[in-house]
C-alpha positions in Angstrom: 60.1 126.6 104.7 57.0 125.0 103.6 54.7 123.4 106.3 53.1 119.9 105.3 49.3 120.3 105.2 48.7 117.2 107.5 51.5 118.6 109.7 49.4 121.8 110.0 45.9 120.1 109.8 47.2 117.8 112.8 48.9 121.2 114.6 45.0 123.2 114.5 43.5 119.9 115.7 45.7 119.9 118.5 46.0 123.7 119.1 41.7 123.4 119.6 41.7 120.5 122.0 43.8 122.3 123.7 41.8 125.2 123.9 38.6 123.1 124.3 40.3 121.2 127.5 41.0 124.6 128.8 37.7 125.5 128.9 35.6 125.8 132.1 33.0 122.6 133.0 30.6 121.5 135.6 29.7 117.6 137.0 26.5 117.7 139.0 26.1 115.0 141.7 22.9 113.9 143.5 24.5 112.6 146.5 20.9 110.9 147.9 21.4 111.8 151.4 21.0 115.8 153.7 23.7 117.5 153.5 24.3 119.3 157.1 27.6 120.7 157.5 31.1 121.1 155.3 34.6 121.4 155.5 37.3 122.5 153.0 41.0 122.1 153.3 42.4 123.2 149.7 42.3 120.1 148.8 39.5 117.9 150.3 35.6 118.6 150.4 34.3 116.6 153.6 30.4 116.4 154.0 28.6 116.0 157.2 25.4 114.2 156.3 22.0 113.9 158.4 22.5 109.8 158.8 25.3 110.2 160.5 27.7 109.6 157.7 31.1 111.9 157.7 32.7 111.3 153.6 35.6 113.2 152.3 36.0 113.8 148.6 39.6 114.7 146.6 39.1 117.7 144.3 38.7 118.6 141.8 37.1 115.3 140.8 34.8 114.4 143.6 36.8 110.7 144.3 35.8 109.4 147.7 39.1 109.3 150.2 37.8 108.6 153.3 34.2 107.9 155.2 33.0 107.2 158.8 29.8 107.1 160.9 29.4 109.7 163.9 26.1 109.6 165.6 24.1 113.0 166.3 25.0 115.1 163.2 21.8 115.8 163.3 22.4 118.0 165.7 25.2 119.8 163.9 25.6 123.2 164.7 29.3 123.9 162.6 32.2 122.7 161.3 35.4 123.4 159.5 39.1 123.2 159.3 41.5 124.2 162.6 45.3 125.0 162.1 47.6 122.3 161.4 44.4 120.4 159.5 42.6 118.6 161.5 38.5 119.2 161.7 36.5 120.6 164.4 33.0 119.4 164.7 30.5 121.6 166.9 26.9 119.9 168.3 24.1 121.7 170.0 24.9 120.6 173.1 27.9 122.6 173.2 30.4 119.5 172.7 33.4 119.8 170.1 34.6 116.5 168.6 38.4 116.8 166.7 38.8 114.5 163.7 41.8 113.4 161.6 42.0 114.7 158.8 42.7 111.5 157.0 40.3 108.7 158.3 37.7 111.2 159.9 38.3 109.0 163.1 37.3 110.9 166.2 40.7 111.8 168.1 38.9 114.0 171.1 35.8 115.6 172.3 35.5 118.2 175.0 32.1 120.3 176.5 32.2 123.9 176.2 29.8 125.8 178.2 27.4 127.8 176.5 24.3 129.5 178.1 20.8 128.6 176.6 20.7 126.7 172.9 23.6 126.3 170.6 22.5 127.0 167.0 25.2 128.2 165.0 29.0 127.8 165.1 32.0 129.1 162.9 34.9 127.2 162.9 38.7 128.4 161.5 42.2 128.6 162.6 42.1 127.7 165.9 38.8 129.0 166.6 35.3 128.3 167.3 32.5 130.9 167.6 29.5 129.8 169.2 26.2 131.6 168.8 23.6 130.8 171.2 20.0 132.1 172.3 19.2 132.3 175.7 16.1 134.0 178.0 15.8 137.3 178.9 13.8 139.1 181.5 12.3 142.0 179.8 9.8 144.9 180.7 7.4 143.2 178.0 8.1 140.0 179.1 11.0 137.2 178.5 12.4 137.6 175.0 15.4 135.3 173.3 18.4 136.8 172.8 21.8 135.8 171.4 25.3 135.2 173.0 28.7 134.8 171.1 31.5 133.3 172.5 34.8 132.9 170.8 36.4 129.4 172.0 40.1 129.3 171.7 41.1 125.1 170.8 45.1 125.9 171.6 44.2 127.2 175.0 41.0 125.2 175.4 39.2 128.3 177.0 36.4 130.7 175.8 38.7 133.8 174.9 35.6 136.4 174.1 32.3 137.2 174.8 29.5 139.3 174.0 26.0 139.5 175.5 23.4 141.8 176.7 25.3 142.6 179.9 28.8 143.4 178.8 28.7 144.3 175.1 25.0 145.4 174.7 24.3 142.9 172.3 20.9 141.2 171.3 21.1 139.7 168.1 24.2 137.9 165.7 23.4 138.5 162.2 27.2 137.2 160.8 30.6 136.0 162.1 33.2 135.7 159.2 37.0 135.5 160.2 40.4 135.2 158.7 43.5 134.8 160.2 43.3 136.5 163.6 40.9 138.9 163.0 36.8 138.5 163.6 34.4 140.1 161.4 30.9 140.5 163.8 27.7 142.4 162.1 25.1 142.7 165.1 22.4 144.7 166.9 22.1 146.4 170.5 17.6 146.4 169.6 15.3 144.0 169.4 13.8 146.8 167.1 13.0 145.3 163.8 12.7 148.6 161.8 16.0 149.5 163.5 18.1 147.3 161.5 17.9 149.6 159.0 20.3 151.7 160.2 21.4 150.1 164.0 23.4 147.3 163.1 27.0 147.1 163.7 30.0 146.3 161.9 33.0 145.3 164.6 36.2 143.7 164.1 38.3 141.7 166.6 41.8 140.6 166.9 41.5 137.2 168.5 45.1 136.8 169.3 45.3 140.6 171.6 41.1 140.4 172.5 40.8 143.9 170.9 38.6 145.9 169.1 39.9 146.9 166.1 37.2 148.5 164.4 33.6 148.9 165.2 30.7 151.5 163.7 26.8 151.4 163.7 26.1 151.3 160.2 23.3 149.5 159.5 21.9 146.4 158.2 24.7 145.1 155.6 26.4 142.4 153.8 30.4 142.3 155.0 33.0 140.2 154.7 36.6 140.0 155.4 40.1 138.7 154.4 43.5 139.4 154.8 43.2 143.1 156.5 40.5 143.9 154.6 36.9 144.2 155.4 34.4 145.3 152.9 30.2 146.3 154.2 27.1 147.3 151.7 24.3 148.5 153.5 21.0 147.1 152.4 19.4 150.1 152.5 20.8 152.5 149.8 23.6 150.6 148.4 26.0 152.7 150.7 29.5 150.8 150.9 32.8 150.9 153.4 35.9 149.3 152.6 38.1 149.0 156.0 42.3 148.7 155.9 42.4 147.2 158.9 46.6 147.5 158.3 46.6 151.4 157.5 43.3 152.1 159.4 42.0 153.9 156.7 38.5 153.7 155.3 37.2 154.5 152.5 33.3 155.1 151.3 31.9 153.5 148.1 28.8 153.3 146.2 26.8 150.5 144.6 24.0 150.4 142.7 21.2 147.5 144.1 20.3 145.4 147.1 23.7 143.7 148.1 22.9 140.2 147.7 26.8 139.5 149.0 30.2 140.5 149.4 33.7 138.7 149.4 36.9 140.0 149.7 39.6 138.3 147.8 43.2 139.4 147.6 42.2 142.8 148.8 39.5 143.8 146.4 36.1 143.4 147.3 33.4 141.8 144.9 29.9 143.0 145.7 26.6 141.4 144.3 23.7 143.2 143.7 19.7 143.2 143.1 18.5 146.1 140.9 14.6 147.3 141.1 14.3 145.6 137.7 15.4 142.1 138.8 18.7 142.0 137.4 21.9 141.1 139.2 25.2 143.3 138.9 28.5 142.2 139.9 31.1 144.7 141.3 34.8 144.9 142.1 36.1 147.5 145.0 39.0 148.5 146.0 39.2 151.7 148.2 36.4 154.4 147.1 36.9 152.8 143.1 34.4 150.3 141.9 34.0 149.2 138.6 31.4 146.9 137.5 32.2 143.7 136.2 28.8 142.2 134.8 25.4 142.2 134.5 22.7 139.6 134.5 19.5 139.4 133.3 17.9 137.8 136.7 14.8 136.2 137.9 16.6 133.1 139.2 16.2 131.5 142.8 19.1 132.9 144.0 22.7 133.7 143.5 26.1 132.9 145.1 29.6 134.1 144.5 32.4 132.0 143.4 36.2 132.6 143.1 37.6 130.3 140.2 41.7 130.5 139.1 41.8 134.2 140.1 38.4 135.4 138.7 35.3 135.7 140.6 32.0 134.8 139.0 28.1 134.2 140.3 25.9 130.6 140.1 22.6 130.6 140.2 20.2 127.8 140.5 20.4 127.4 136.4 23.6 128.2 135.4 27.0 129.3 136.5 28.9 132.3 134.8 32.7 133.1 135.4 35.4 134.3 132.5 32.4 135.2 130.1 31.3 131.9 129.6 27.7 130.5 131.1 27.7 126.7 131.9 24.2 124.9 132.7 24.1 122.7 136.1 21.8 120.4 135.0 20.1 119.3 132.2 16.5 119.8 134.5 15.6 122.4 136.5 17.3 123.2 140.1 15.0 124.3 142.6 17.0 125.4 145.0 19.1 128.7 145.8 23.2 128.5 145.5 26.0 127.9 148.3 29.1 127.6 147.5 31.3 124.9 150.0 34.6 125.1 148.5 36.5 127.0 145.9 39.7 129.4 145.6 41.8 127.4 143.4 41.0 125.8 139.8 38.0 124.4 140.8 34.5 125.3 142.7 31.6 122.9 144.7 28.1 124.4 144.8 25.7 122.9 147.0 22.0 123.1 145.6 19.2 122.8 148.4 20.6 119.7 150.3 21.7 116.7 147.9 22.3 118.2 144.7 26.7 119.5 144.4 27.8 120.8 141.2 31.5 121.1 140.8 32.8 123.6 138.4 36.7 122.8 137.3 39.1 124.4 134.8 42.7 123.5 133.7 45.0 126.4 134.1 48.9 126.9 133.8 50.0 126.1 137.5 53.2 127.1 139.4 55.0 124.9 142.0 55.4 127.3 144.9 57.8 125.6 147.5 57.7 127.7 151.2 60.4 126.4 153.4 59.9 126.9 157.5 59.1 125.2 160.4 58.2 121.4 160.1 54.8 120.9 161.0 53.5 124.0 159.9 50.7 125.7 158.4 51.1 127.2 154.9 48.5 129.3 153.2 48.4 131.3 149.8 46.0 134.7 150.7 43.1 134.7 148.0 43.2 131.5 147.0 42.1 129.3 149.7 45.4 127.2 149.0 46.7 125.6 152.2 50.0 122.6 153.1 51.2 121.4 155.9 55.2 121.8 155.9 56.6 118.0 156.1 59.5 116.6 158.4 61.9 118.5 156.7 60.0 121.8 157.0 58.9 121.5 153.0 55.4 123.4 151.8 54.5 122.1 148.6 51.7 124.3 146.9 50.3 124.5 143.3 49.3 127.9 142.2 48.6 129.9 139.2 51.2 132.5 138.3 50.5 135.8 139.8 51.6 138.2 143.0 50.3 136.6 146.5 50.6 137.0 150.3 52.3 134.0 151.5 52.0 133.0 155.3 53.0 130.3 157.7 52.1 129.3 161.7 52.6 127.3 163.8 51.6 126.3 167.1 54.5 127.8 170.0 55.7 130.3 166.8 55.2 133.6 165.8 53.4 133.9 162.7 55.5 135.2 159.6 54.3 136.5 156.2 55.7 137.4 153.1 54.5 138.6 149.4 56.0 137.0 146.4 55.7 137.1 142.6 54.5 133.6 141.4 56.6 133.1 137.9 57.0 129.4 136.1 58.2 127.4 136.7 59.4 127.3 140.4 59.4 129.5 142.6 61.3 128.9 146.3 60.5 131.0 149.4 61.7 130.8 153.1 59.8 131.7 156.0 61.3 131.7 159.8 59.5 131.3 162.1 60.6 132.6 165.9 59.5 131.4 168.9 56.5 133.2 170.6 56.1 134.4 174.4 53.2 132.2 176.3 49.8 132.7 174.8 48.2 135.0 177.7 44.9 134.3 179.2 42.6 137.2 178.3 42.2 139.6 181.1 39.0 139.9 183.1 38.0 136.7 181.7 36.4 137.8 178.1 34.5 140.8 178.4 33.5 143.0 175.6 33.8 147.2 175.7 29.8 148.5 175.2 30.3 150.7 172.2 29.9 154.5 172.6 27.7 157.3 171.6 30.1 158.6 169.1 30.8 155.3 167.6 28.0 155.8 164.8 
């Protein structure tokens, strides 16, 4: 059978639109106020500015949803997403104010007590970690040290602590956490050469108040997700990759000065400085790491990003992901990378303070439907996807075909979990969920085991 030409002609035409729409871009925005704190939800960017003015944006197009005025963000010390969806907003003066989700109206406020000055707070599941420095009476004279305390919003209580008098800590370098566990890098010195080779890597489970993990390893980049922490030491490139599930660990080694780490659906992505200046991306998993790409360097700095699956690096000038480089701006940017959302088919990169980029690309996606408990919290592992089951116990999620870990909590219910094989195009999964004992108090109220000798 013989094809018309304009038939075919009209088929290519189509065929490379196609292909051109499928195609990675970026929208820059100068949003002409401070940026000083960010939330992310899956589906809503919301942006804490320094005049006071709270705006959430739909992605992946950066439309306005919602906006409202709190006084003292200046003073912001955190903020981010709690279980169920609504936001947590932490202020120097140790207060937490709870927003809805939808207008941003303040629905609560409560003091937590935190000794000396609040300056940094994490905020996720239904936890805030508050870092603070406070005075201490040293032989040399009074010195500022740091205190971290773990505040549980279900129970309303600080749930953890650790300090100079019960865990032997002195300074917080990072707090990352996922689900119920705690990622904590730290230092028992106020020896500067020491964190070479003194700092700590120590994970928690939030939900039992146990150690999990803990080693002296020396100052790092670490991060962790789903069971899975990843560390590079600064010093020689010297990796561990933690199964938190098996308890295994395994040793790896990059070449570089880690620059960062993610973990994302249990691999770990490292990014790396060589002598020369350039920048090298790897991929981990247990003791195997295979590099992924190379840059030539000399930017301002660089930040990972995870976009439809694949993991990829911006930079002040451009941003490369899928083998393909795409310019921020058509003028120079200043200003070092952070990235404030991605996971899913799109990315937001804050430069400096005012300046977002946000990175999108069409892909092929899958309507994943989770059926449990109405009211709760449904998350896809690796892709930052999140719902919200609705009166009739329906999670709707859009996701790209592949194999995930798929969980769901609730408040008063034991958390269930589940992996499933993403195919188009529908895919249906239950998850029970039973009801849990009383959440119990921690014992002792919050103390934190010194670590031993032989924990180096």
């Amino acid at each position: 059978m013989r094809i018309p030409l304009a038939a075919l002609v009209a088929a290519l035409l189509a065929l490379s639109a196609a292909l051109a729409a499928a195609k990675p871009s970026v929208s820059t925005y100068e949003l002409g106020a401070k940026v000083v704190g960010w939330a992310f939800d899956g589906s809503r960017l919301v942006l804490a500015f320094s005049n006071g003015t709270l705006a959430a944006y739909v992605m992946p197009h950066f439309e306005p949803a919602a906006r409202a005025h709190i006084s003292g963000l200046d003073a912001l010390v955190g903020m981010g997403s709690l279980e169920g969806g609504a936001l947590a907003l932490a202020f120097s003066n140790g207060t937490i104010a709870y927003l809805e989700p939808s207008t941003l109206g303040v629905v609560g406020r409560e003091a937590v007590s935190v000794r000396g000055s609040l300056y940094r707070a994490h905020v996720r599941g239904r936890w805030v970690v508050l870092v603070s420095k406070y005075d201490f009476a040293a032989e040399g004279g009074v010195v500022k040290l740091d205190r971290l305390d773990v505040y549980d919003t279900k129970l309303r209580a600080p749930v953890l602590t650790m300090e100079r008098k019960n865990s032997l800590l002195v300074y917080v370098f990072d707090v990352k956490i996922s689900g119920s566990l705690m990622l904590v890098t730290w230092i028992d010195t106020t020896c500067k050469i020491c964190e070479l080779d003194d700092v700590f890597v120590t994970v928690f489970n939030l939900s039992s108040y146990e150690r999990v993990f803990i080693k002296r390893f020396g100052g790092c980049a670490a991060d962790l997700e789903g069971g899975v922490a990843v560390a590079v030491r600064v010093k020689d490139g010297r990796g561990l990759y933690v199964d938190l599930r098996s308890g295994k660990t395994y040793e790896f080694q990059v070449s570089g000065r880690p620059l960062q780490v993610r973990v994302v659906g249990g691999f770990g992505y490292v990014l790396t400085q060589s002598p020369d200046g350039s920048v090298l991306l790897y991929r981990v998993r247990g003791s195997e790491v295979t590099q992924l790409l190379r840059l030539e360097g000399g930017e301002r700095g660089y930040a990972l990003l995870l976009l439809n699956g694949s993991v990829g690096v911006a930079s002040p000038s451009c941003i490369t992901i899928g083998g393909q480089s795409l310019e921020v701006a058509p003028y120079p940017v200043p200003w070092p990378p952070r990235v404030v959302a991605d996971g899913g088919d799109y990315a937001a990169v804050l430069y400096g303070y005012s300046l977002l980029s946000v990175v999108g690309s069409p892909r092929l996606s899958v309507r994943l439907l989770v059926r449990t408990e109405p009211g709760a919290t449904v998350a896809v592992e690796g892709l930052n996807a999140t719902a919200v089951a609705d009166s009739e116990g329906n999670a709707t999620l859009s996701v790209p075909p592949g194999t995930y870990r798929v969980s769901a909590w609730k408040e008063g219910f034991e958390r269930n979990e589940t992996t499933v094989r993403v195919t188009p195009p529908f895919v249906e999964v239950t998850l029970k969920l039973r009801r849990a004992a009383p959440i119990p108090r921690p014992p002792n109220g919050t103390s934190v085991v010194p670590p031993s000798a032989n924990q180096s």
